[in-house]
C-alpha positions in Angstrom: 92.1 110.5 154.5 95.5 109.1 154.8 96.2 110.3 151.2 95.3 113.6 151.7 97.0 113.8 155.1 100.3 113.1 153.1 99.6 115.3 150.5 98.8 118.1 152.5 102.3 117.1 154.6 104.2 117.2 151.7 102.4 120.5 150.0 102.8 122.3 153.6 106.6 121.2 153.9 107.1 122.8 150.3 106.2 126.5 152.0 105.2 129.4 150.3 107.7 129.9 148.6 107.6 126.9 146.1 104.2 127.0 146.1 103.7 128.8 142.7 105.7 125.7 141.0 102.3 123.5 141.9 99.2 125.5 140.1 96.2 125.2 142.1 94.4 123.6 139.3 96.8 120.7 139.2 95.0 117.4 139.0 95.5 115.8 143.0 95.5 112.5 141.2 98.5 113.2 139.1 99.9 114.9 141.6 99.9 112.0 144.0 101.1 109.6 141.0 103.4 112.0 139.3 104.6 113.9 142.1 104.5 111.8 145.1 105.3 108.9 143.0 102.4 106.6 145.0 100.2 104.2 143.3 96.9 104.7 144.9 93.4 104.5 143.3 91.4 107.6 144.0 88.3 106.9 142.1 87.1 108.0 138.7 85.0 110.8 140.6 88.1 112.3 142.5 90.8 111.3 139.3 88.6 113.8 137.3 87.3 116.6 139.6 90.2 117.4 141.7 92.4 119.6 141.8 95.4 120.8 144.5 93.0 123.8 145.0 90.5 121.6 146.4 92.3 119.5 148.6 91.4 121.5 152.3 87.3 121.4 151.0 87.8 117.5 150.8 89.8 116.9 153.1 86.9 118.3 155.3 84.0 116.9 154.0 86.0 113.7 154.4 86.3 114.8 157.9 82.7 115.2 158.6 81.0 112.4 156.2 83.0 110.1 158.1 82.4 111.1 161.5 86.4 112.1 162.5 86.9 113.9 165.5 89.7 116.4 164.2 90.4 117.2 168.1 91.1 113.6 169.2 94.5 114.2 169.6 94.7 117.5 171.1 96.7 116.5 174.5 94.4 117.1 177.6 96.0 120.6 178.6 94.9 122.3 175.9 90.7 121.2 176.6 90.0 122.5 180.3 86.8 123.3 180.5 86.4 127.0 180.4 84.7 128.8 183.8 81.5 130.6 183.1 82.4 134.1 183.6 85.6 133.9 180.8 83.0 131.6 178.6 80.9 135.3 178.6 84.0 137.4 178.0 84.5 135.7 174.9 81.0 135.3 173.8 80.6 139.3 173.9 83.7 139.8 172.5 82.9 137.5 169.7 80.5 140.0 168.1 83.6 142.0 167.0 85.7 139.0 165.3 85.9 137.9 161.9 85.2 134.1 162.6 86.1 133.1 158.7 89.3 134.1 159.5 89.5 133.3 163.2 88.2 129.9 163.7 90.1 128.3 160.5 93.5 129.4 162.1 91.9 128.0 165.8 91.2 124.7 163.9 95.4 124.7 162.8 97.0 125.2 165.9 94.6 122.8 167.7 95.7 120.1 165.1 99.7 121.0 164.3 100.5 122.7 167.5 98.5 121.5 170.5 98.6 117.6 169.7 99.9 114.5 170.8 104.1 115.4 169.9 104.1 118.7 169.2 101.9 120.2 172.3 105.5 122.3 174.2 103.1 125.5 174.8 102.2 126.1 178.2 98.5 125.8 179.2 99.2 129.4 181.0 99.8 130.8 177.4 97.1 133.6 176.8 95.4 132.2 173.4 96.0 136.0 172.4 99.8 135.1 172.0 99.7 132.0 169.9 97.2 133.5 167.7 98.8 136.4 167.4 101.7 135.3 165.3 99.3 133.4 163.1 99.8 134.2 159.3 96.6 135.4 157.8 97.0 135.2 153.8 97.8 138.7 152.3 97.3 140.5 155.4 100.5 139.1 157.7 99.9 138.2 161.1 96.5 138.1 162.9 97.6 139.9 165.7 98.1 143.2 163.2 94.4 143.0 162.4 92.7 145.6 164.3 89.7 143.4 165.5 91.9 140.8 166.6 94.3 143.2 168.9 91.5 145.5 170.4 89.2 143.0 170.8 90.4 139.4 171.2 90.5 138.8 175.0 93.9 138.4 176.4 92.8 136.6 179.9 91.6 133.1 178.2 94.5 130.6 178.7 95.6 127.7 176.4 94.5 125.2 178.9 91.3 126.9 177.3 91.9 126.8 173.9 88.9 124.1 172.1 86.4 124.8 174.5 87.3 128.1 173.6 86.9 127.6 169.8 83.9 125.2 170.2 82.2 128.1 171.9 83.1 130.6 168.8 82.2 128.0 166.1 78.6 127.5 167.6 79.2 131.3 167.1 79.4 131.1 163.7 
């Protein structure tokens, strides 16, 4: 996990627009030795199956085979319990949202921007305009996604936000 965790640091850091010098199908082991310049075993299984393009699907299954809570670090703020009547809002809202695309980007600002050291959002925030400015690939931000901007309820607060997305990803 601690592997990954750095490669995924490092790949992120890179941004988009170096991205295309790293192909997807690049080995992560040769990455990690070639690139990184680290001399970690991976195991035969992971040395020969894979690749860069892989690295978010292991990086979860890692995540559940072992048990990790990704939210342990989200700082208290952020995971208010959310009153009854908003907890309906969202649920029959959720019928209109696309959670594939929804949830994933939920799951990213819970983890980069509502943790332990990076968590400077007020807990007043509407969720609607953190998400908003979320980049959804080739489509630009999720708040121009029509679903998203009619539908997305603009009265549930950060201090809200996993209860929020636990409630759309028993949802799912």
């Amino acid at each position: 996990m601690r592997l990954l965790e750095i490669c995924i640091g490092f790949l992120s850091a890179m941004g988009r627009g170096h991205g295309h010098q790293i192909p997807g199908y690049h080995y992560l082991s040769s990455y990690i030795k070639e690139t990184l310049l680290l001399k970690e075993d991976l195991g035969s299984s992971i040395e020969k199956h894979v690749q860069l393009c892989h690295i978010v699907a292991l990086w979860n299954l890692l995540e559940n085979l072992l048990n990790i809570d990704p939210f342990e670090n989200v700082m208290p703020k952020y995971t208010e319990r959310i009153p009854s009547a908003m907890s309906q809002i969202v649920m029959e809202s959720a019928q209109h949202f696309d959670l594939t695309i929804l949830l994933p980007l939920m799951k990213e600002c819970l983890q980069k921007h509502l943790s332990e050291g990076s968590g400077y959002i007020s807990p007043d925030v509407p969720i609607w305009d953190v998400l908003d400015v979320c980049n959804v690939s080739g489509v630009g931000n999720l708040g121009d996604i029509d679903w998203f901007k009619k539908k997305f309820p603009r009265k549930v607060e950060c201090r809200h936000f996993l209860q929020t997305y636990k409630l759309l990803l028993v949802l799912k």
